[in-house]
C-alpha positions, 0 to 999 in steps of 0.5 A: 068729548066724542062726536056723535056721529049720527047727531052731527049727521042730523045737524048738517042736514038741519042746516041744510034743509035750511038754505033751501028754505031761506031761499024760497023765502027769497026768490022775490027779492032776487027777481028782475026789476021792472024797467017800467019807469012810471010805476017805480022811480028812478031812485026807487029802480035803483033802491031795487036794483041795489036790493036785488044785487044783495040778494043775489050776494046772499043766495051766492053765500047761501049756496056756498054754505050748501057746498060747505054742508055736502062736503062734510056729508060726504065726508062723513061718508068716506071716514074722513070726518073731523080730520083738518084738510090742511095737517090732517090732524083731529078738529076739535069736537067743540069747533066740529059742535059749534060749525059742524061743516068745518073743514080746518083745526084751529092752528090751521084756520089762523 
């Protein structure tokens, strides 16, 4: 199987524009929870504070995706795509498929 260079290339950034979205879509559940304690009670501040720390999780996640996919950009920029960061030898274009920013070969990644 060859890589498709210019089809991963569409894929990563596919995905990439995704983390943006998903985060727009996000921003309420991540925003400060109201300390007014007569419209929310306390049980239900503290559900929302709880939420709110999940979603700060998750943007965290989402955020390191986003590094993930910029550096895999950038290597298909210098040529140093597809290579493992570890042992330097070929990822296979199946796991390069299915995760495109993969930055190990499977032997590595165990």
């Amino acid at each position: 199987m060859t890589l498709d260079l210019v089809a991963i290339r569409a894929r990563l950034e596919e995905l990439r524009l995704a983390t943006f979205v998903q985060e727009e879509q996000a921003k309420a559940d991540s925003a400060p929870v109201q300390l007014d304690q007569e419209s929310v009670g306390r049980l239900s501040r503290i559900d929302a504070m709880q939420m709110q720390a999940m979603a700060i999780a998750v943007q965290r996640r989402r955020q390191m995706e986003r590094d993930r996919i910029d550096a895999a950009l950038s290597r298909l920029e210098t040529g140093e795509y597809g290579f493992c960061s570890v042992c330097g030898e070929e990822i296979a274009p199946a796991r390069l498929v299915h995760n495109p920013a993969v930055v190990t070969c499977v032997s590595c990644a165990k």
